[in-house]
C-alpha positions as CSV (number, residue, x, y, z in Angstrom):
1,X,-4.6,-8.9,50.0
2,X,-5.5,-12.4,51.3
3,X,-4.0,-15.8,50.5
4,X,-7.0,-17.5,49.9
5,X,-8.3,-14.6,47.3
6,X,-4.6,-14.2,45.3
7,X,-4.8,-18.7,45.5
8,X,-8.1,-18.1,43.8
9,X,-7.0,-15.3,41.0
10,X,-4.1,-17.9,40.2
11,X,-6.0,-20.8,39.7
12,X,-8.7,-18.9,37.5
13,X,-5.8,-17.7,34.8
14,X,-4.5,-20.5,35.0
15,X,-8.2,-22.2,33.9
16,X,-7.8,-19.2,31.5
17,X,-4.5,-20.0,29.6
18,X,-5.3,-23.1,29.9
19,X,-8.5,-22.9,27.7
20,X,-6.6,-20.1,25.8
21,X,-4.0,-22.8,24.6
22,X,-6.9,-25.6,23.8
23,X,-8.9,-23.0,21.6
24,X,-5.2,-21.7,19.9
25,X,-4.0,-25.8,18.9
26,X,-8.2,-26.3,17.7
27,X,-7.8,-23.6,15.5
28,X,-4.0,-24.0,14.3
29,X,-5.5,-28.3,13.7
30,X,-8.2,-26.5,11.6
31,X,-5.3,-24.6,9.5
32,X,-3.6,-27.4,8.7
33,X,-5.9,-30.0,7.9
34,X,-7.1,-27.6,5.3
35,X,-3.9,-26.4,4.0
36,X,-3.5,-30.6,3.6
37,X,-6.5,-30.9,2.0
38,X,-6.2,-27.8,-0.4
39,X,-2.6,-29.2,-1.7
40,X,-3.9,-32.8,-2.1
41,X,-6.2,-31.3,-4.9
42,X,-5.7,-32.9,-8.5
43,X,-5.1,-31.0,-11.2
44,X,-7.8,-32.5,-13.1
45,X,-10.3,-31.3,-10.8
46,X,-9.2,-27.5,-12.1
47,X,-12.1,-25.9,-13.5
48,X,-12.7,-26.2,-17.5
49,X,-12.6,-22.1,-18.0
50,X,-9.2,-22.0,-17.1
51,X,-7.9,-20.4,-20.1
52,X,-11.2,-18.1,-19.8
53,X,-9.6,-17.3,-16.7
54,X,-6.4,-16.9,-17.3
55,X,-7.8,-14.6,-20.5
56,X,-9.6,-11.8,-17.9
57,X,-6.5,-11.6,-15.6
58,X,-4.8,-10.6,-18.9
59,X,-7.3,-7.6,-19.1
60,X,-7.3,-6.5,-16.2
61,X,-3.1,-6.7,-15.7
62,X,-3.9,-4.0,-18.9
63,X,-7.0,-2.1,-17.3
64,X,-4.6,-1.3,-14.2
65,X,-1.6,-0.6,-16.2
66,X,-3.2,2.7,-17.0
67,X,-4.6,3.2,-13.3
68,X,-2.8,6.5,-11.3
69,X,-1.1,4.6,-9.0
70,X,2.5,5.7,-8.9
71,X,1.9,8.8,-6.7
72,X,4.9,10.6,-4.6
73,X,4.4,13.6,-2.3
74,X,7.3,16.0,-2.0
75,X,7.4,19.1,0.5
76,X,10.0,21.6,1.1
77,X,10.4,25.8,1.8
78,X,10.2,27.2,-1.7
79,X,12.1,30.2,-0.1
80,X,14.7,30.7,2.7
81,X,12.9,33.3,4.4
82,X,9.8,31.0,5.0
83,X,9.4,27.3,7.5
84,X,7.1,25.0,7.7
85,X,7.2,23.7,4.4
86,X,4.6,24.5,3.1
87,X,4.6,23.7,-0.6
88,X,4.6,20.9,-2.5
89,X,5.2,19.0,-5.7
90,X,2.8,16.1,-6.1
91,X,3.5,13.7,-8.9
92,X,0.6,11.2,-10.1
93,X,1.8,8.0,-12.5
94,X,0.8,5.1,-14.6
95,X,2.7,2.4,-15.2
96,X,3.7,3.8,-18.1
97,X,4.9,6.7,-16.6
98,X,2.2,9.1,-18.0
99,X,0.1,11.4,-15.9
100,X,1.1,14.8,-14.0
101,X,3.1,16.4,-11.7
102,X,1.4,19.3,-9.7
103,X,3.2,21.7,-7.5
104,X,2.0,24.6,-5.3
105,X,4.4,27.3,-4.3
106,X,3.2,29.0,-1.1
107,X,4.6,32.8,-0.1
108,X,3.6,34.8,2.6
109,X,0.9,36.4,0.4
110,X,-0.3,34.1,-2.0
111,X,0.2,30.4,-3.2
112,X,0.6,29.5,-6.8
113,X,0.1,26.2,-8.5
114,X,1.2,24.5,-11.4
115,X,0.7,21.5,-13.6
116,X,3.0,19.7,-15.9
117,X,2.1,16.6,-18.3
118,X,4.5,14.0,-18.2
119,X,4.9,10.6,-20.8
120,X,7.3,7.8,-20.2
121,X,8.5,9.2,-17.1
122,X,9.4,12.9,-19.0
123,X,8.2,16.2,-19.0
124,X,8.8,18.3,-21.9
125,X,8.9,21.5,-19.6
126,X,11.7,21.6,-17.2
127,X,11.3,20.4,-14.1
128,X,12.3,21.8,-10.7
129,X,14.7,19.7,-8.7
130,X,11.4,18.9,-6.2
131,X,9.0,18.1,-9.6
132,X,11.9,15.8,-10.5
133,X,12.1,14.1,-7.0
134,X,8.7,13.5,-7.1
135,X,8.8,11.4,-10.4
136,X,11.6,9.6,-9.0
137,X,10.0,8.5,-5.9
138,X,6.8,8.0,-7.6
139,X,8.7,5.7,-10.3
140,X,10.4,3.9,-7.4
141,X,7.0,3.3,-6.3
């Protein structure tokens, strides 16, 4: 390569990081000043509905409490014989801990699935040791 050409490259990043750095401190200037300018805000400027405000986040805190959102995925060999891990206990929670645990047990021939309720983080039917793990993880969730 020629001297005059790898001179040239050189000076054109360095044009580049230069501008690079001047766009970066322009931007991180911008950041601050508003950050300044949002913690310099009175109190009294706070709008009036406050409360009302205040009020909705209440509901919805409650509307979500009883959203599925606690979910844990558990996969193992339901027998010796068979890899891959193919089935699966699937547990599905509130906050509350209510919802249900599904699991599908997969053999060579045929796959069977099951459903259990559960409230307050319990079942009333037994669980399997993988049903159980799956509330667990979904509760630590």
């Amino acid at each position: 390569m020629n001297d005059s050409l790898v001179i040239s490259l050189l000076a054109l990043l360095l044009v580049l990081s230069v501008a690079a750095l001047v766009v970066g401190l322009v931007a991180l200037r911008r950041t601050t000043s508003n950050a300044r300018r949002i913690s310099r805000r009175n109190p009294a400027t706070v709008p009036a509905d406050l409360p009302g405000l205040r009020g909705e986040v209440q509901a919805l805190r409650g509307e979500v409490a009883e959203a599925l959102r606690h979910l844990a995925v558990v996969r193992y060999d339901a027998f010796g014989d068979m890899g891959g891990r193919m089935s699966w206990s699937v547990a599905v929670l509130d906050d509350r801990g209510n919802g249900v645990v599904l699991t599908s047990i997969h053999g060579r021939s045929e796959a069977r699935t099951y459903a259990k309720g559960v409230t307050g983080w319990v079942c009333e039917q037994a669980l399997s040791p993988e049903e159980e793990q799956a509330v667990t993880l979904a509760k630590a969730g």
